[in-house]
C-alpha positions in Angstrom: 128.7 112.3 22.9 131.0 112.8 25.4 133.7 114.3 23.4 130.7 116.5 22.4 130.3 117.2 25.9 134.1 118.2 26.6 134.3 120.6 23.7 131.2 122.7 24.6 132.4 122.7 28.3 135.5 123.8 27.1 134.6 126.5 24.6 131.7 127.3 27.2 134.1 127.9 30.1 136.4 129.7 28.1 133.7 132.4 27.2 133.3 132.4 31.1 136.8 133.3 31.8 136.8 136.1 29.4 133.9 137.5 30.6 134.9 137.4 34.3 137.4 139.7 36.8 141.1 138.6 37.3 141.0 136.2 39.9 142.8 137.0 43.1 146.0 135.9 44.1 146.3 132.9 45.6 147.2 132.8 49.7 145.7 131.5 53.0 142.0 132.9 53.7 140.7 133.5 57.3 137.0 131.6 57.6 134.5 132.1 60.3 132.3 129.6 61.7 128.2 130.8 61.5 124.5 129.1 61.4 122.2 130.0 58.7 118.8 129.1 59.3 120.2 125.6 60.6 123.3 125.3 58.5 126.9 125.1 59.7 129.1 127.5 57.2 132.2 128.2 56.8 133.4 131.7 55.5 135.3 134.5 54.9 135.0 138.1 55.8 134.6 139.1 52.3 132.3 136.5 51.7 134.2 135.3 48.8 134.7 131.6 50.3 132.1 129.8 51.7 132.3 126.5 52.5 129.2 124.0 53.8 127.7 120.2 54.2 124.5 119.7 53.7 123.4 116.0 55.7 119.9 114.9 55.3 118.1 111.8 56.7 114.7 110.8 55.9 113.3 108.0 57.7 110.1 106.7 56.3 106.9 104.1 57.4 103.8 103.0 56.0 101.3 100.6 56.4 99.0 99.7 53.0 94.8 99.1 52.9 93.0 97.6 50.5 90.2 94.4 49.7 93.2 91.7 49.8 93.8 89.5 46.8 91.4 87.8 45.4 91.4 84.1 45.1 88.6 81.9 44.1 88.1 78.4 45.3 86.9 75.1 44.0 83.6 75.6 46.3 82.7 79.4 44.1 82.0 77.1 40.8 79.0 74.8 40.4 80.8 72.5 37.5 84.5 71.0 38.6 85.5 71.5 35.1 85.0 75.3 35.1 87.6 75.2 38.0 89.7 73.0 36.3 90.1 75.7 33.4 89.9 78.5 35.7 93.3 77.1 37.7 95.2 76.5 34.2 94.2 80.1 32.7 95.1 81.9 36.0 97.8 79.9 37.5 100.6 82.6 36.3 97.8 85.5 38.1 98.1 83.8 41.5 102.0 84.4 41.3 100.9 88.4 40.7 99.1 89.0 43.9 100.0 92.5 44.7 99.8 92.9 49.0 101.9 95.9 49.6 104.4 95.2 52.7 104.1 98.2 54.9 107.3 98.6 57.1 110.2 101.5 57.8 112.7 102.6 55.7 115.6 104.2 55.3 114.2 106.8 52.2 117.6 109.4 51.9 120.5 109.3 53.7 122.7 112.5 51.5 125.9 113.7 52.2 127.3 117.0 50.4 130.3 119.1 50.0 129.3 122.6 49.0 131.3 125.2 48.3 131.6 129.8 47.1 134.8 129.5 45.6 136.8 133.0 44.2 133.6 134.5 45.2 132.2 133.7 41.6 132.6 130.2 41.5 130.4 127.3 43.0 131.0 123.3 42.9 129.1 120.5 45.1 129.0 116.9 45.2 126.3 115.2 46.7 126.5 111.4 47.5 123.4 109.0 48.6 124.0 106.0 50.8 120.1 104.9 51.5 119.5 101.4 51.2 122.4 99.9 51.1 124.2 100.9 48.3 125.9 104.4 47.1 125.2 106.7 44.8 126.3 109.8 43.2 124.1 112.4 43.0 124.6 116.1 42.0 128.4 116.8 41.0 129.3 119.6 39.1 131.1 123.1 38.7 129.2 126.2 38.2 130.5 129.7 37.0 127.8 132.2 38.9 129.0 135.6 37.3 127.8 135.7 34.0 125.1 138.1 33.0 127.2 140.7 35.3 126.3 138.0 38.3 122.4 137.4 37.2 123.4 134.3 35.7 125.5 131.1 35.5 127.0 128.0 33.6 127.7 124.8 34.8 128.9 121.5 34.0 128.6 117.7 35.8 125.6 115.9 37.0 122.6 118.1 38.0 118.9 117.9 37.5 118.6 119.1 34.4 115.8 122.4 34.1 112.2 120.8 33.7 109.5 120.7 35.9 109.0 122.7 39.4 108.0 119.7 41.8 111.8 118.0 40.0 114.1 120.7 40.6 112.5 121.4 44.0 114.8 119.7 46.5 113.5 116.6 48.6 113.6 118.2 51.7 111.3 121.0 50.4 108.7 118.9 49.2 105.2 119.5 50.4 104.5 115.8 50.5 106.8 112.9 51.3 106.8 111.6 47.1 106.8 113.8 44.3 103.4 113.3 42.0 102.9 110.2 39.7 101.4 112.4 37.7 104.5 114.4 36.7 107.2 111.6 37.7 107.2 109.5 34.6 108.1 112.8 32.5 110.7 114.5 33.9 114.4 114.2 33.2 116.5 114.3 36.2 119.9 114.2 36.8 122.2 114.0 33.5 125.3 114.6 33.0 125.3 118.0 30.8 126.3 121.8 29.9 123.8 124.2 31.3 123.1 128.1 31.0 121.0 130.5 33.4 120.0 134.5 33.8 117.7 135.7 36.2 116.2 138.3 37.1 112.8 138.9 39.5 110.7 138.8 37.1 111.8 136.3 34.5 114.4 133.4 34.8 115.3 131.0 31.9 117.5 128.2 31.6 118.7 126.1 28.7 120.9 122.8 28.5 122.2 120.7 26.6 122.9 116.5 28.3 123.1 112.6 27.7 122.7 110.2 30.6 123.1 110.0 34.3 126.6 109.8 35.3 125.8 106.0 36.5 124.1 105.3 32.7 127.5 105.6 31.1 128.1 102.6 28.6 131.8 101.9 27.2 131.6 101.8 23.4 128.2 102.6 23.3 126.6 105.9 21.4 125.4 108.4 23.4 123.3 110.8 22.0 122.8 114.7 22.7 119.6 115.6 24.5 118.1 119.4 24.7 115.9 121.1 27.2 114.7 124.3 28.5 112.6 126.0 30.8 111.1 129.4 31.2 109.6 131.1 34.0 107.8 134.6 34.7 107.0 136.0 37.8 104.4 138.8 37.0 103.7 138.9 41.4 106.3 139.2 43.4 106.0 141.0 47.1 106.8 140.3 50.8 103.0 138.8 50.9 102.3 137.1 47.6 104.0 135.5 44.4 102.7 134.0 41.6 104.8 132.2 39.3 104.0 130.9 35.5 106.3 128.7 33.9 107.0 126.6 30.8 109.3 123.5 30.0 110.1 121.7 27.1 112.5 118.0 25.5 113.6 117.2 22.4 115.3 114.1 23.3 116.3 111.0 21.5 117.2 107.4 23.4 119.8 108.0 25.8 121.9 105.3 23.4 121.5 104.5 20.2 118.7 101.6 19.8 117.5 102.1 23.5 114.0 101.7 24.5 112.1 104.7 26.2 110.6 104.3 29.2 107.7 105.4 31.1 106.8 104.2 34.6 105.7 105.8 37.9 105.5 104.7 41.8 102.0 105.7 43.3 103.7 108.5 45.5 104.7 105.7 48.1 108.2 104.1 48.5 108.1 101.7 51.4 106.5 99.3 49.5 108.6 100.2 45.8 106.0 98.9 43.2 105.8 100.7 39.9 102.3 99.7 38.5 102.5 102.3 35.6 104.8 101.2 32.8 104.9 101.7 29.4 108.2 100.8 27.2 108.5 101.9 23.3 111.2 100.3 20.7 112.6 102.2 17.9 112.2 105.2 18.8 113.1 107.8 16.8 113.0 111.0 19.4 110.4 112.0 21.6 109.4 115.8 22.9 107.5 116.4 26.5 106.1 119.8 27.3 105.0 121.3 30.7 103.4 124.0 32.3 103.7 124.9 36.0 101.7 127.6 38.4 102.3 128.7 41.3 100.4 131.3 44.2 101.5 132.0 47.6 99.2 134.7 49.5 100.9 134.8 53.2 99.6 131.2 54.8 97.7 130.1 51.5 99.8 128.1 48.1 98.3 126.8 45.2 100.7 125.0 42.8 99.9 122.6 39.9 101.9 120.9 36.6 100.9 119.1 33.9 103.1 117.3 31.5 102.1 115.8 27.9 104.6 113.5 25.8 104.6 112.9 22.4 106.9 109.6 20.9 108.0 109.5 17.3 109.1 106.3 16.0 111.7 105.0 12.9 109.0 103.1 10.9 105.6 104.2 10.2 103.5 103.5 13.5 101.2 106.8 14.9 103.2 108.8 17.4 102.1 108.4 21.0 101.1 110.7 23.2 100.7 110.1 26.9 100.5 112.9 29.5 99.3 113.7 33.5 99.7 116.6 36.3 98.8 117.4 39.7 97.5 120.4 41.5 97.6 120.8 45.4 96.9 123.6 48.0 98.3 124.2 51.4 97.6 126.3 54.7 99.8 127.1 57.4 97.8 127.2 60.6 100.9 129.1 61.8 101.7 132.7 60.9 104.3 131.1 58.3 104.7 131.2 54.2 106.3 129.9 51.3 109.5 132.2 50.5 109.6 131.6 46.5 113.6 131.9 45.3 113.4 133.5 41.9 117.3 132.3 41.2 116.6 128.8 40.9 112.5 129.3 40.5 111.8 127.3 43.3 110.5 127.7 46.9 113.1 127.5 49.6 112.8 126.4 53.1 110.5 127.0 55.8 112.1 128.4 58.9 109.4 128.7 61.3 108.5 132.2 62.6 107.8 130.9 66.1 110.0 128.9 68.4 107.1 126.3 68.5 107.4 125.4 65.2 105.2 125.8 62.4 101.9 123.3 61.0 101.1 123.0 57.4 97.9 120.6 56.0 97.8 120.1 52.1 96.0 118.2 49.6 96.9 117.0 46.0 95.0 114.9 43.1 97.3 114.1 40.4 96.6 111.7 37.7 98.6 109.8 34.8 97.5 108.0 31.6 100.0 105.9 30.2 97.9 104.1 28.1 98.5 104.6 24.2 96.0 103.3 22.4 97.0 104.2 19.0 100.0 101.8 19.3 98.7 99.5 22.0 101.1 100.2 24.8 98.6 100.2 27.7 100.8 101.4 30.2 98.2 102.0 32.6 96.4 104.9 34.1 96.0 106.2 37.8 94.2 108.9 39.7 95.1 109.6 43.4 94.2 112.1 46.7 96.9 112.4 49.2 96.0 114.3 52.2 99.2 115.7 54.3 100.3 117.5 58.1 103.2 118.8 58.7 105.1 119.9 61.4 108.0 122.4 60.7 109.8 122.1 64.4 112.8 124.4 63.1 114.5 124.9 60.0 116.0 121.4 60.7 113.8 119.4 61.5 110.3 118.2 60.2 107.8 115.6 60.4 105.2 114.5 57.7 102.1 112.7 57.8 100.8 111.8 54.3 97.0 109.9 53.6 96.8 108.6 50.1 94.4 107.2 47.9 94.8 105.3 44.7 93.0 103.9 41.6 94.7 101.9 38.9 92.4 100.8 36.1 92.7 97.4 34.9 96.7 98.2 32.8 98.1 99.5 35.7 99.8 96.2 36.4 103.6 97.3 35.7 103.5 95.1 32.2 102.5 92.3 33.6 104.1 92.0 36.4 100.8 93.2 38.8 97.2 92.4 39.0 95.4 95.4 37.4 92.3 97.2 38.6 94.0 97.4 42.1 92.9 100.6 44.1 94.0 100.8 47.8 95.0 103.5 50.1 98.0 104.0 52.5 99.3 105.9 55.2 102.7 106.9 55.8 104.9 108.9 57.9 108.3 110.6 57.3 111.1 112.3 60.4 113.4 114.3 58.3 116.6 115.9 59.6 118.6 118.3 57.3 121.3 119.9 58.3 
């Protein structure tokens, strides 16, 4: 696989050179200091060096309600043996007592090196050192002049192009988790080979990948993975946009004799419990489509995704199909907006228009059904309202405020490993400083 890899990167970047100007001459560049929109820069005159870090900290809290566990005692049964048989069929239940811990958090804590290189080029790499451990994030090298500069290509680790809410950036989110609904679908960051054109009206964006670039497995068989995504902008003015977009996978286990996995968190990570999960064996490959919207009309947005996916296995059992989405809707109570970047098919920061900041309220309902019943992987289903307030105090700062409310049915208990049937609601709070 990853020969695979080099070759097409090679043969890709080659193209790439061909198509591009002579580069100039090597020599010592003059670069000038500047803030934009909260961001220290570095860069030249010409603009074709631009050099920048991009530092993000999210500090996270939340505190959990629900009924408590339930426990029964010897006094709830009028015979002694019913409580006899009663303790010996539910002794392993009383070990799966859910109780979310509520508490504070380190969520992110990102470091990046970005950088306009030869005025066509761009390269980042992005590190995360939340929770006590490192990780690497986005790394890659991207050629930004093909398509006479309405495109690129790329190489490294990158989220690869599928969904809107997954290639949005964390500190763009409109709430503090990205939806259950559309989490257990989406691919990520891979390592792959990826193409782009753009234009304001319509954007699309192929790759090819394998796994992460912390999946990698000596000796093992990596296997070539495809996506795409497509998206069309029929409104586009200083006042409105509306966007309309398309994904689709055809992926096979990230290694040969893998199993593919489904599982969610219910848009809280203080308290990191995954009751939605559903694993498959031998599978052969497995597709997921999606379908985005988006509508910004000055202070108003209405965005919403829903994801189906469809598992194919070696031997003869049914495919499965499991699927789930979200929708939300936001106001500013500010004279603010979301700006929508038709480049990357995403919305970019708020910078508040006032020097007192800007307020934001939003609600969501997302939903997702794991539960396959053809092949009896009950991996749970879920249905949730999460209410949120922001506060935009600059283009650097923001505070969130999120209310949620969940309902598992009775297999959302993470394979086992939960009791099921466990609804309860939470309330969390994020200070977020990106700079």
């Amino acid at each position: 696989m990853r020969k695979l890899f080099a070759k097409l990167s090679v043969a890709a970047f080659v193209l790439a050179l061909a198509a591009m100007p002579l580069a100039a001459s090597a020599g010592t560049t003059d670069l000038q200091a500047a803030s934009e929109d909260g961001v220290l820069v570095w860069k030249s005159a010409d603009d074709a060096f631009k050099w920048w870090i991009d530092a993000r900290a999210y500090i996270d809290m939340a505190t959990y309600f629900d009924d408590g566990p339930l426990y029964y005692s010897e006094d709830d049964f009028a015979d002694p043996d019913d409580w006899a048989d009663y303790e010996d069929e539910f002794a392993d239940w009383f070990e799966r007592q859910n109780s979310l811990a509520g508490g504070v958090m380190l969520r992110r804590l990102r470091f990046a090196v970005k950088a306009n290189l030869w005025t066509d080029w761009y390269s980042e790499i992005d590190l995360d050192f939340a929770e006590e451990g490192a990780a690497v994030k986005d790394a890659y090298i991207s050629y930004n002049g093909l398509f006479s500069g309405n495109g690129r290509i790329r190489v490294g680790n990158f989220r690869q192009p599928f969904g809107l809410e997954e290639v949005t950036t964390s500190r763009n989110l409109m709430f503090l988790e990205r939806s259950q609904g559309t989490d257990p679908f989406v691919i990520g960051r891979r390592l792959g080979l990826e193409v782009t054109k753009w234009a304001p009206k319509f954007r699309w964006s192929v790759s090819a990948f394998g796994g992460d670039v912390e999946e990698y497995v000596k000796y093992a068989n990596e296997q070539v993975n495809f996506a795409a995504r497509v998206n069309v902008t029929p409104i586009m003015d200083d006042e409105s946009v509306l966007m309309i977009g398309g994904a689709a996978t055809l992926r096979k286990p990230t290694f040969v004799g893998d199993d593919v996995k489904f599982n969610t968190r219910p848009e809280t990570n203080v308290s990191d419990t995954k009751f939605l999960y559903a694993k498959y064996k031998d599978v052969d490959n497995f597709n997921v489509f999606g379908g985005e919207l988006a509508y910004v009309n000055k202070r108003f947005m209405l965005q919403g995704e829903y994801m189906a996916a469809k598992v194919r296995f070696l031997d003869e059992d049914p495919d499965a199909s499991i699927g789930g989405g979200y929708v939300f809707a936001s106001f500013f109570l500010t004279d603010d907006t979301h700006k929508y970047d038709y480049r990357d098919a995403e919305f970019a920061r708020v910078v508040p228009s006032s020097k007192s900041g800007a307020w934001e309220v939003a609600a969501r309902y997302s939903t997702a059904d794991l539960n396959d019943e053809e092949n009896g992987e009950m991996g749970g289903k879920s249905d949730a309202i999460t209410l949120g307030l922001s506060y935009y105090a600059n283009a650097n700062i923001k505070v969130m405020l999120n209310y949620g409310i969940v309902n598992n049915d009775e297999n959302a208990t993470g394979r086992g490993d939960y009791q099921g049937d466990y609804d309860f609601n939470y309330l969390s709070m994020r200070f977020l400083t990106a700079f």
